[in-house]
C-alpha positions as CSV (number, residue, x, y, z in Angstrom):
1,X,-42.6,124.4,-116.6
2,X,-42.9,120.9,-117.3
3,X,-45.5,119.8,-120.3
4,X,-47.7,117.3,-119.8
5,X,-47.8,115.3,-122.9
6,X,-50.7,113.3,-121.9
7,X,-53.2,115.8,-121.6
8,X,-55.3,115.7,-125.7
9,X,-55.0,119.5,-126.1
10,X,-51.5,120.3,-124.8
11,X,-50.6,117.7,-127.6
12,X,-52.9,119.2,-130.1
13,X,-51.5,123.1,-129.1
14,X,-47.6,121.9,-129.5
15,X,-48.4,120.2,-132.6
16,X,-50.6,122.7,-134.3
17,X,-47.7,125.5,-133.5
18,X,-45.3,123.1,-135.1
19,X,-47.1,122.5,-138.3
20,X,-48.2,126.2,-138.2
21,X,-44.0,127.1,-137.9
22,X,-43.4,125.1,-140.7
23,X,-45.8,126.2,-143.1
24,X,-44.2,129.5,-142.5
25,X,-41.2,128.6,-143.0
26,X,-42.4,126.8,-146.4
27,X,-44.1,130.1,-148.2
28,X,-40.9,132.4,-147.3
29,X,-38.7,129.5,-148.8
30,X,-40.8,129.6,-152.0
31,X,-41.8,133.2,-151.8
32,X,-37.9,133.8,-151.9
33,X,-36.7,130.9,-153.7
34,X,-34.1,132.4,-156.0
35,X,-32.4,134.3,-153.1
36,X,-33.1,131.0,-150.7
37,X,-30.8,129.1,-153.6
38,X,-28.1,131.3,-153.6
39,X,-27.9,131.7,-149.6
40,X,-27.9,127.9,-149.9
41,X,-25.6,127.7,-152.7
42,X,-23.0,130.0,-150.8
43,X,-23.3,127.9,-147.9
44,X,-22.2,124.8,-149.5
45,X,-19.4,126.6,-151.2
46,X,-17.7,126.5,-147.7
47,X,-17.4,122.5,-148.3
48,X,-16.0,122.6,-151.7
49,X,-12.6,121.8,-150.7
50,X,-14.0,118.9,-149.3
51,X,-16.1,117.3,-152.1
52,X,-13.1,118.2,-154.3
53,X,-10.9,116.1,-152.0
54,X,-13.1,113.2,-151.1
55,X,-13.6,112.6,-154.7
56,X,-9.7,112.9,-155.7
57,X,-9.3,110.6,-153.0
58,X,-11.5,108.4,-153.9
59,X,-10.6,108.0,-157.4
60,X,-6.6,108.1,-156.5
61,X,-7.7,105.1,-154.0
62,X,-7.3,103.1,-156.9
63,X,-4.0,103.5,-157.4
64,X,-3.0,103.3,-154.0
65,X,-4.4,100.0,-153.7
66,X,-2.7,99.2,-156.6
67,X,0.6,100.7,-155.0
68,X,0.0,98.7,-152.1
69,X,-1.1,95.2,-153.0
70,X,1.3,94.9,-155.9
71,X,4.2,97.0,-155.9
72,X,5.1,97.0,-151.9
73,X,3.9,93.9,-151.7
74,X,7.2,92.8,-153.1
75,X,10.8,91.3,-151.9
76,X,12.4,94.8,-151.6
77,X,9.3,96.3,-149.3
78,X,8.3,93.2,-147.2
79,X,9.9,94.4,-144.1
80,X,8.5,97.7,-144.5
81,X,6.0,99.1,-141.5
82,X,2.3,99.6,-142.7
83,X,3.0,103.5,-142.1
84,X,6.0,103.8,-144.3
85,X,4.0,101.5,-146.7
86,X,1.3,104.0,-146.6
87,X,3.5,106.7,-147.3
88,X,5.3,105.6,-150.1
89,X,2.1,104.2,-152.3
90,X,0.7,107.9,-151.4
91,X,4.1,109.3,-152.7
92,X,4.0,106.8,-156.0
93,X,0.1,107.7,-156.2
94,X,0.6,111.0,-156.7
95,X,4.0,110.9,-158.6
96,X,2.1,108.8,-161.1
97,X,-1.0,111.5,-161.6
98,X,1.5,114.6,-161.6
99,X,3.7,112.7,-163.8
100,X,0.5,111.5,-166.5
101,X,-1.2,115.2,-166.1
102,X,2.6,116.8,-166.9
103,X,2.6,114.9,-170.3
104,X,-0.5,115.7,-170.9
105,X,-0.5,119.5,-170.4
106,X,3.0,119.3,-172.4
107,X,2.0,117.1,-175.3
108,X,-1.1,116.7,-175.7
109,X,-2.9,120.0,-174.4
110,X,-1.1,122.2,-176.8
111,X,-2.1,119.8,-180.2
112,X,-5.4,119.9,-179.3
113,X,-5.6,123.7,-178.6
114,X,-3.6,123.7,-181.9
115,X,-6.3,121.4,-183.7
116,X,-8.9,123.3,-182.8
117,X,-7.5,126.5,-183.3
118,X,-6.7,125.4,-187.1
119,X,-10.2,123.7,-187.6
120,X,-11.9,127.0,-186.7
121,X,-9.8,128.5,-188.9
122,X,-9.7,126.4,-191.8
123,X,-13.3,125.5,-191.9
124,X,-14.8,127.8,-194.3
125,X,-12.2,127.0,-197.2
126,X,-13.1,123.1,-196.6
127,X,-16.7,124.2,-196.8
128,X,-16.3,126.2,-199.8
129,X,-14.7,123.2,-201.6
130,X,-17.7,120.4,-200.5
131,X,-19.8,123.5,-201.4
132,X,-18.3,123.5,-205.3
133,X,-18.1,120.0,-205.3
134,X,-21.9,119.2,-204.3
135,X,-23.3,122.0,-207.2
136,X,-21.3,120.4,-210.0
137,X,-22.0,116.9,-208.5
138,X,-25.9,118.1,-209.4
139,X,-25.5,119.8,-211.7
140,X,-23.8,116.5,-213.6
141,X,-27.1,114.8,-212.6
142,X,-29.2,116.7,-214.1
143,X,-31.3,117.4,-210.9
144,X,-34.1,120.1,-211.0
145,X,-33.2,123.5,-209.9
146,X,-35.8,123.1,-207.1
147,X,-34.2,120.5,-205.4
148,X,-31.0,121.6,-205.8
149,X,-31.8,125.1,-204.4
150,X,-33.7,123.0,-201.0
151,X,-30.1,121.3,-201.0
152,X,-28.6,124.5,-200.9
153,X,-30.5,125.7,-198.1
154,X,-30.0,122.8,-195.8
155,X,-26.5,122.8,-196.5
156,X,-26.3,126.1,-195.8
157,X,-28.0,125.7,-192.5
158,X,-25.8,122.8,-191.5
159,X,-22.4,125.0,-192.5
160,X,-23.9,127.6,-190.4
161,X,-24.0,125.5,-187.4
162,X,-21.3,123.8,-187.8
163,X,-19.2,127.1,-187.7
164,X,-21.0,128.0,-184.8
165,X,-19.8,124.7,-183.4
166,X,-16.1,125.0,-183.8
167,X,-16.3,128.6,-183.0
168,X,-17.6,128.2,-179.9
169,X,-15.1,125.1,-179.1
170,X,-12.7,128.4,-178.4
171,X,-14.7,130.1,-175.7
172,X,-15.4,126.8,-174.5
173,X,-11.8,125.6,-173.5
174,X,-11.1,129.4,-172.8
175,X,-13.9,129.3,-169.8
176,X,-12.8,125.6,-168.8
177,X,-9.5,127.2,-168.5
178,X,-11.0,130.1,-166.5
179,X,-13.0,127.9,-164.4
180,X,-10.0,125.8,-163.1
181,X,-8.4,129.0,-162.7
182,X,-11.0,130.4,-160.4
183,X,-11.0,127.5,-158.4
184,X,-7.6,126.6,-158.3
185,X,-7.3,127.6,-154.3
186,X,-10.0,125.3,-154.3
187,X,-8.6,122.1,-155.7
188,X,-5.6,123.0,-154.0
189,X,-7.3,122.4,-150.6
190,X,-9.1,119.6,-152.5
191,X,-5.6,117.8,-153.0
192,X,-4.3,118.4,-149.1
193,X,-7.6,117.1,-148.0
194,X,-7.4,114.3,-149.8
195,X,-3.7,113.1,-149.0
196,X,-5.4,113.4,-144.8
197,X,-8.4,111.1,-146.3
198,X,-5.8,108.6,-147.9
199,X,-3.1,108.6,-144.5
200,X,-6.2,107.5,-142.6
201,X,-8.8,106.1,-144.8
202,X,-9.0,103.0,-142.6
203,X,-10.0,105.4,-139.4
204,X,-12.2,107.5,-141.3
205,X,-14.0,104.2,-142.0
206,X,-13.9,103.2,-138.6
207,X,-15.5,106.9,-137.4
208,X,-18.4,106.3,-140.1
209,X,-18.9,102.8,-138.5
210,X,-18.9,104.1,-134.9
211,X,-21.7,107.0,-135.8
212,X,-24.3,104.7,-138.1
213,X,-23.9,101.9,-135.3
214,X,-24.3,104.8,-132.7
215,X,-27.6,105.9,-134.4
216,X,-29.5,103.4,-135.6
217,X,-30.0,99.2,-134.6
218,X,-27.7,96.6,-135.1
219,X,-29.5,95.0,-137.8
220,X,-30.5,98.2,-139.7
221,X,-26.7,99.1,-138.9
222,X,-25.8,96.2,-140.7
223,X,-27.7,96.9,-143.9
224,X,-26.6,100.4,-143.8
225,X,-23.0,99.0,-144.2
226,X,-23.8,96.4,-146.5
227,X,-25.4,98.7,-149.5
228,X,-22.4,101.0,-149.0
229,X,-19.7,98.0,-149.7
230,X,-22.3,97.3,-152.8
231,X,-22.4,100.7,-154.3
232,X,-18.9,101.3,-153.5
233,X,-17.7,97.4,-155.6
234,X,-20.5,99.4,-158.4
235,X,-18.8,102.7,-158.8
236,X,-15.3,101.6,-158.0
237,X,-15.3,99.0,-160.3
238,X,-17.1,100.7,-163.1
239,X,-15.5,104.7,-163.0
240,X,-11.6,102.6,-162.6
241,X,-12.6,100.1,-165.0
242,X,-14.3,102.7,-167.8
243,X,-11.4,105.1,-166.9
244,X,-8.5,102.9,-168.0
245,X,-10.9,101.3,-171.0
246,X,-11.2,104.9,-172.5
247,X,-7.7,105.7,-171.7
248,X,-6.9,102.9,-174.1
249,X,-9.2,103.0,-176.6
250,X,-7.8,106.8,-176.9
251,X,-4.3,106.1,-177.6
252,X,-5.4,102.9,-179.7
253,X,-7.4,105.5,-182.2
254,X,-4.5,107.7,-182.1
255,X,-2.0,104.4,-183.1
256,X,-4.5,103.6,-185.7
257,X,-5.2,106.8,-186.9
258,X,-2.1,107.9,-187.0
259,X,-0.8,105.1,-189.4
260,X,-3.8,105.9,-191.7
261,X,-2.5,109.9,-191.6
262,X,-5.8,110.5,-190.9
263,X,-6.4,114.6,-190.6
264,X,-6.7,115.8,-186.7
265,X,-5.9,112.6,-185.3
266,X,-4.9,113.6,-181.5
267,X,-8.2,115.5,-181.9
268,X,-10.3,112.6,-183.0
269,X,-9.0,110.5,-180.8
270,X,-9.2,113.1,-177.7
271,X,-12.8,113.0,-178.5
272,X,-13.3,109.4,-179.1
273,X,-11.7,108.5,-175.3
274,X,-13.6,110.9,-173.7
275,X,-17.2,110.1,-174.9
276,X,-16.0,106.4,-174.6
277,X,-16.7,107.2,-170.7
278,X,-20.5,107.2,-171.5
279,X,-21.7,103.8,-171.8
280,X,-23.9,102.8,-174.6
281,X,-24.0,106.0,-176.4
282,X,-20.3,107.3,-175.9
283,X,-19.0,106.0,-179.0
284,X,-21.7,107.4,-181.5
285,X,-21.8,110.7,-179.5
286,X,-17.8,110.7,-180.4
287,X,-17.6,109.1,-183.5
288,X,-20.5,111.6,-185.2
289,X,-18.5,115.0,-184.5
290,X,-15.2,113.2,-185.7
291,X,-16.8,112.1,-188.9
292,X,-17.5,115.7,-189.8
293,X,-14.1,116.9,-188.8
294,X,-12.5,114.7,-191.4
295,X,-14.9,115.1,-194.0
296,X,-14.2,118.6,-194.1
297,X,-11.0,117.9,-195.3
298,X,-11.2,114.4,-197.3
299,X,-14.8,112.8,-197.5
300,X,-13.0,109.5,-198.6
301,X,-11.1,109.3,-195.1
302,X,-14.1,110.2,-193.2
303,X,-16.0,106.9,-195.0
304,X,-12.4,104.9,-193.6
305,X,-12.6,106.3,-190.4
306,X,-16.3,105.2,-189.9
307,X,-14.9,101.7,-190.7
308,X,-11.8,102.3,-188.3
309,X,-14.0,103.5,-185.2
310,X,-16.4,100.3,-186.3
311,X,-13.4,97.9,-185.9
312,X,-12.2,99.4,-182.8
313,X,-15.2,99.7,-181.3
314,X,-16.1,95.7,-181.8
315,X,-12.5,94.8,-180.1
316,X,-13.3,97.3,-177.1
317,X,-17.0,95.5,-176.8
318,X,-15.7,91.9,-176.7
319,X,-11.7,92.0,-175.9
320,X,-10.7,95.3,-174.2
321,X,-14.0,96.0,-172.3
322,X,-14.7,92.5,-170.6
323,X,-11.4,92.1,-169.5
324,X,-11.2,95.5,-168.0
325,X,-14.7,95.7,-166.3
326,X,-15.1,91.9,-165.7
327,X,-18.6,90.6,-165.0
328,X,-21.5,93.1,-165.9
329,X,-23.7,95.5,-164.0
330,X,-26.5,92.7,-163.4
331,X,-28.7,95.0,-165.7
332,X,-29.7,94.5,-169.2
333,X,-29.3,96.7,-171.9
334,X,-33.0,97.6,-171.9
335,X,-31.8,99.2,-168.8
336,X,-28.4,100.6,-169.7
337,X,-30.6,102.4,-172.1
338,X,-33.9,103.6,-170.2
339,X,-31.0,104.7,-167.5
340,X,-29.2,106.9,-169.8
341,X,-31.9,108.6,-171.0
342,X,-33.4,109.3,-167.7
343,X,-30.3,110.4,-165.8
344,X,-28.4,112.6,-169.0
345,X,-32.2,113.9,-169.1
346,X,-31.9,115.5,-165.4
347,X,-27.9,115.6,-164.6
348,X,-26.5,116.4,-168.1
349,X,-23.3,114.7,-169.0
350,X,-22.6,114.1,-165.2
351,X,-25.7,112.1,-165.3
352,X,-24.4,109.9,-168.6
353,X,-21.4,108.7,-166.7
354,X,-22.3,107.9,-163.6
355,X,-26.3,106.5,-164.8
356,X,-25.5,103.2,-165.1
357,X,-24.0,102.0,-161.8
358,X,-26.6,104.8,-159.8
359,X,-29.4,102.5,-161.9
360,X,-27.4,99.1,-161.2
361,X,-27.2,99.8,-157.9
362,X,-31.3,101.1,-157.4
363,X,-31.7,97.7,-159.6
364,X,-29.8,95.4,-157.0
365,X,-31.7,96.9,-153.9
366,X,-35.6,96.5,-155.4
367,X,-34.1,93.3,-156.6
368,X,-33.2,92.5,-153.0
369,X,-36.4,93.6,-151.5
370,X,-38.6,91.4,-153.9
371,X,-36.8,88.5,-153.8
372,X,-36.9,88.8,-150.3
373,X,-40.8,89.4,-150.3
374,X,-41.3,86.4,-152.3
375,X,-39.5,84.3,-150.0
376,X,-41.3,84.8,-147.0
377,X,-44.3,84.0,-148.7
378,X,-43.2,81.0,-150.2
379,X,-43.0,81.9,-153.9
380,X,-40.4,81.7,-156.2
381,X,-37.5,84.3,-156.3
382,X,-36.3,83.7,-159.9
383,X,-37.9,85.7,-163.2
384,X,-38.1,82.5,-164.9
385,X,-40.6,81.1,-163.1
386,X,-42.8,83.1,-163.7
387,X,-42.7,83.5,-167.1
């Protein structure tokens, strides 16, 4: 039977029945929430595999274009078809991650295990020395007993947490261990998925084209494409860029450290690449926890390494880090910050890293649309003019 949409309370019927099917759908969503989650949650696990590959491709991409544009690009591969081209800077990509993820599971992996192993271990007798040290420190000043038992008692509360710290580290790498384990088939899929996504990257493009031209108008089409050039230039150039950054700024701590026989070193400066990731904040999230580690074992050292991570941190801001990342976000620091605090508030640690470009690129589309506002009303498009 054919519906005739023109007559008022046909329409009225079809859409009251709608709105009434929704709502019920709504309460048994929220009446069941927790088991509505998991179903969810067990639904998207079916496309692990491929979140695991599309974002191994896309951070391998890097080095294939690397591969590509500078190696092949060479006397020796000239002639070469674009296929066999392809091939081989897949074949050097992943040679080059097996080969840097070999060394580190074979050198570095088991010092750190090692280091942390010992520092759990070791802790209390460092902590019983600082302990003896502090009393006859006041007790040599002559300081009331009062104070000195209120010094006591936060000391105590910060050993006791601190313990807890490094004896959790333990578990920690234990169940990051576990978890890689468990999804091992996983990230095995994950790489096979991503050396299809890397073959035909170019088509895959292409496909994405076809279908957003396919749905919406030419001109919308158009901006669609546009903003995902923009946040791809933003991500790209900020995850490759922060990546290689920390990567150096790790092994330049280690160099340094090392030469200073500072305690823990591939430790320290495990910890101080890694945070380095974290705009902003990374290096005082990484340099507090290291300071400790050290002064556990020689207060004087941890005072040197402050002045180390100081000095390496000032070549990273204005030598290292500009000619790594080239021109900035667009954003202020204002905004670096209000961005961190707002996206490490709701995603965690996830949301630290990748804050800043989500923000920068947010900031570049209002931007856009204001500036574009302003125009076709005959104002002004730059800040200054209207201060």
């Amino acid at each position: 039977m054919k519906v005739k949409w023109n007559i008022k309370y046909t329409t009225i019927a079809i859409y009251s029945f709608i709105v009434i099917c929704c709502s019920i759908i709504f309460y048994l969503i929220v009446s069941e929430l927790s088991s509505f989650k998991i179903k969810v949650g067990q639904s998207l696990s079916i496309l692990n595999p491929f979140v695991i590959g599309f974002a191994i491709a896309y951070l391998l991409n890097f080095f294939l274009k690397f591969y590509e544009t500078k190696v092949l690009n060479l006397n020796f591969a000239k002639n070469l078809k674009p296929k066999s081209k392809r091939g081989l800077g897949i074949l050097f990509t992943y040679a080059t991650v097996f080969l840097l993820l070999y060394l580190f599971l074979t050198f570095v992996f088991p010092q750190l295990t090692a280091s942390v192993v010992g520092l759990a271990n070791d802790i209390p007798y460092y902590i019983n020395d600082i302990s003896k040290s502090l009393k006859n420190l006041m007790s040599d000043l002559n300081i009331g007993n009062e104070y000195i038992d209120i010094a006591v008692d936060k000391w105590n509360d910060f050993v006791n947490y601190t313990i807890k710290f490094i004896s959790n580290l333990i578990p920690m790498i234990g169940n990051l261990l576990k978890l890689i384990a468990s999804s091992i088939w996983n990230i095995v899929l994950g790489l096979i998925i991503s050396i299809y996504m890397l073959i035909d990257k170019e088509k895959f493009f292409a496909l994405s084209k076809k279908v957003t031209y396919s749905l919406f108008s030419e001109s919308i089409s158009n901006k669609i494409l546009e903003l995902t050039h923009r946040s791809n230039n933003i991500f790209g150039k900020f995850l490759s860029g922060k990546i290689l950054d920390s990567f150096i700024i790790g092994i330049l701590t280690f160099i340094v450290l090392s030469i200073f026989k500072m305690p823990y070193a591939i430790l320290v400066s495990f910890i101080v690449g890694i945070t380095n990731i974290i705009p902003f904040f990374g290096p005082f999230i990484g340099a507090v926890p290291s300071f400790f580690i050290i002064l556990f074992v020689s207060p004087i050292k941890a005072l040197w390494f402050l002045l180390i991570i100081l000095v390496i941190q000032q070549i990273d801001g204005n030598i290292i880090g500009p000619k790594i990342l080239g021109e900035s976000l667009g954003i202020s620091a204002f905004w670096i910050l209000f961005s961190l605090l707002v996206t490490g508030k709701l995603f965690g640690l996830v949301g630290m890293v990748i804050g800043v470009p989500l923000f920068a690129l947010i900031y570049s589309i209002i931007k856009d649309m204001v500036e574009n506002r302003l125009k076709k009303k005959g104002l002004p498009s730059e800040t200054s003019d209207y201060m």
